[in-house]
Structures are given as C-alpha cells and as structure tokens.
C-alpha positions as CSV (number, residue, x, y, z in Angstrom):
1,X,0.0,0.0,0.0
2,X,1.3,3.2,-0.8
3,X,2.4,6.3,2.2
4,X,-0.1,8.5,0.3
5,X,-3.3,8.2,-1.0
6,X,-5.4,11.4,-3.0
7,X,-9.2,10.2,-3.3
8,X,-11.1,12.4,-5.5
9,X,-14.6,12.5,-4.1
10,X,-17.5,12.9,-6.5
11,X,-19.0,16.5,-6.8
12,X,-16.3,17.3,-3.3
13,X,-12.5,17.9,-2.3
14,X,-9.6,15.6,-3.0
15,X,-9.0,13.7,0.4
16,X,-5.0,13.2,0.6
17,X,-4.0,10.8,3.9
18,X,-1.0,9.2,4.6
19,X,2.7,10.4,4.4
20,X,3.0,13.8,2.4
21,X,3.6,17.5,1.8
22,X,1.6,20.7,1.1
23,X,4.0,23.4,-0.4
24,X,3.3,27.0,-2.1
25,X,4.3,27.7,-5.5
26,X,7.3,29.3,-4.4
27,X,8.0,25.2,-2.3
28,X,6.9,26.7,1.0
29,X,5.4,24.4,3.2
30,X,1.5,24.7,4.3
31,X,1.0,23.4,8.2
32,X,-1.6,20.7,6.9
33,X,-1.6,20.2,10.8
34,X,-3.2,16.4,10.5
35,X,-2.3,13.2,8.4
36,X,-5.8,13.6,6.3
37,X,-6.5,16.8,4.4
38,X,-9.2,18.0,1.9
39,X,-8.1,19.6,-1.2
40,X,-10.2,22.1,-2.3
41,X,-11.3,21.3,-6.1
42,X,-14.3,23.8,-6.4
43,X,-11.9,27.3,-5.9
44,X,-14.4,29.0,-3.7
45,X,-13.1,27.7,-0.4
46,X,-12.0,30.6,2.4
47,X,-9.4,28.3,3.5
48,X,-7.6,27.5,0.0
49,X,-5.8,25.1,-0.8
50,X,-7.8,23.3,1.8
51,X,-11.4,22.7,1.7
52,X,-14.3,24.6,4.0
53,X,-17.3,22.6,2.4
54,X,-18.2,25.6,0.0
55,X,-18.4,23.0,-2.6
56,X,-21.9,22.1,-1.2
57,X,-23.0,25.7,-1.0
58,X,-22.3,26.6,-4.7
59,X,-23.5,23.3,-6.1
60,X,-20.2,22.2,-7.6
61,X,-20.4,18.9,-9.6
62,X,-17.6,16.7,-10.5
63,X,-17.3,13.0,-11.1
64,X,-14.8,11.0,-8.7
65,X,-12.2,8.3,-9.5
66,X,-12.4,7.0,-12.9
67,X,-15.8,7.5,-13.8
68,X,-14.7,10.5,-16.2
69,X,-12.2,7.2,-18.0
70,X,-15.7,5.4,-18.7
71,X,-18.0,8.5,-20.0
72,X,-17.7,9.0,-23.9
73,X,-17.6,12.9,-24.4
74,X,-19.6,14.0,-27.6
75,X,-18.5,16.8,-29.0
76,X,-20.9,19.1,-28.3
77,X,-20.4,18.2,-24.5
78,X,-16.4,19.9,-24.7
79,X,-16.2,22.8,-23.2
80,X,-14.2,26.1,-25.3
81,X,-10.9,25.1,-24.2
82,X,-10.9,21.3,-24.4
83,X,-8.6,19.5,-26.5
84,X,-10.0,17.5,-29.5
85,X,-10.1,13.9,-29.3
C-alpha cells in the first residue's frame, strides 16, 4: 500500500492521507496540521488550498475516481478550451 493516497470524491475535495507534503508555489510548506487533508477542487473555499465545504453551497459537480475514464464525451459536450479527441 502506498504512504499517500489522494481520493477524488465525487462533486467534493480531494481527500490526501497518509505520508505527504503541502508546499506553495514558491516550495513553502503549508501546516496541513493532521495526516488527512481536503483539497479544495471547487476554488471558492476561504481556507484554499484546503477545503471549508463551499463546494456544497455553490452546487459544484464533479465525477470522482475514474468515472470520467468510462464516459464517452460527444463533442458538443467539450467545453471552449478542451482539447480535441
């Protein structure tokens, strides 16, 4: 089994446990204070990079593990942005 393990959670945070590291962009660490974070993935949380459950407030939707492997994407579905396939 591996020291760390990041769970994506569907339409939540990223739950990271184990052995690991938060750093700044600049590679200064973040006080993760605990061996289990939450990641924010929605980028409305107060407490960035960690979550505060905003996620819930502002109806954020995301699919969790591979789900998004197993999903055929039609083309009008891409958002502006998106690579082609």
């Amino acid at each position: 089994m591996p020291q760390t393990t990041i769970t994506p959670y569907r339409d939540g945070p990223y739950l990271v446990r184990g052995d690991f590291a938060v750093l700044d962009q600049e590679g200064n660490a973040i006080d993760a204070r605990r061996g289990t974070v939450a990641l924010c993935r929605c980028g409305r949380s107060q407490m960035r990079p960690f979550c505060d459950g905003t996620h819930a407030l502002v109806g954020f939707r995301a699919e969790g593990g591979l789900e998004a492997r197993h999903r055929r994407v039609e083309p009008a579905e891409r958002r502006e942005g998106d690579a082609a396939a």
